[in-house]
N, C-alpha and C positions, 0 to 999 in steps of 0.2 A: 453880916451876910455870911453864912454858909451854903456849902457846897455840898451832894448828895449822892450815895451812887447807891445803886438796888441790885441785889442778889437775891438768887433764887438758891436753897439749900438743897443737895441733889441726895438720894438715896445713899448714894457711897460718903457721905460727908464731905464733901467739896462742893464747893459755890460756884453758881454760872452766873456771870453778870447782865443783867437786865437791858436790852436798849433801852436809849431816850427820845424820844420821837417832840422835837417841838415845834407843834404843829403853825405857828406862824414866823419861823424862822426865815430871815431873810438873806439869798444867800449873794455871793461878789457879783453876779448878775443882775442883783436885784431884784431876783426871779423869787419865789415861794415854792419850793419844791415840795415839804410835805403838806399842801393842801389838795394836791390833785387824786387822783383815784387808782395811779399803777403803784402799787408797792415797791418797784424795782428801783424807782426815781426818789425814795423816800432818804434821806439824810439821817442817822441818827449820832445822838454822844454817850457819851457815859455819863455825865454827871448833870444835876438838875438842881436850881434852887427854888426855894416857897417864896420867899421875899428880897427883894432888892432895894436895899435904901442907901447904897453907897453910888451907883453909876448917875444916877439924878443931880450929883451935886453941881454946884455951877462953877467951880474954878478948883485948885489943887490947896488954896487958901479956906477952903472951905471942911477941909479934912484935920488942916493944923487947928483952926476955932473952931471946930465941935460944932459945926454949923449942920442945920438940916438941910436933906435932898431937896429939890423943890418938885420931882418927881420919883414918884415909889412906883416898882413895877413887881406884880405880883403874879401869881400860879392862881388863874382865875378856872381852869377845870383841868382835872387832873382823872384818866382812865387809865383802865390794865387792858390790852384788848388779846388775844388770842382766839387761836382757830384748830379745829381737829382735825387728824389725819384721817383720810377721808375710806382707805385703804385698812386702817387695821386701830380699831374699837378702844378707846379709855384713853390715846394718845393723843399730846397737843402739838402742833409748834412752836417754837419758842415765841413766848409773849413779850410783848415791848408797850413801856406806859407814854401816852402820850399827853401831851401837856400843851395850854393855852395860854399863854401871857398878858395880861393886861396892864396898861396902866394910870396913875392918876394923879393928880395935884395933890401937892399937898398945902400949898399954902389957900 
């Protein structure tokens, strides 16, 4: 499993890092905050992975035998979303990718 972070390359050569927006995130509440529609309430991380096949396994014995997950959780849709400044022409706000997790059996 790797782990993932996005930059954006800026004019002056330095890098602005990307939110992560994932959108079925569940959070100590239990609640899903980025599904709803205020941006205010939205969660984000920095980093994001495409495939998970190490949290699926079923015991800590299953890491030492080389044994498979018995679920793989995957980046089932992946956007860039951004929005322009509405006040002055060619400019965006900072864009944030958002991400959908699905997962599935594997045996």
């Amino acid at each position: 499993m790797s782990f993932y972070s996005l930059f954006i390359k800026q004019t002056d050569g330095s890098y602005y890092p990307i939110p992560i927006q994932v959108w079925n995130q569940q959070n100590s509440r239990r609640l899903f905050p980025n599904q709803g529609s205020v941006q205010n309430d939205f969660q984000f991380v920095k980093r994001f992975f495409m495939v998970d096949n190490l949290s699926g396994k079923a015991s800590t014995d299953s890491y030492v035998n080389n044994q498979t997950a018995s679920i793989m959780r995957y980046a089932s849709e992946v956007k860039m979303i951004y929005s322009t400044h509405k006040s002055s022409s060619g400019r965006i706000y900072t864009p944030y990718v958002s991400i959908r997790y699905r997962e599935m059996r594997t045996d």
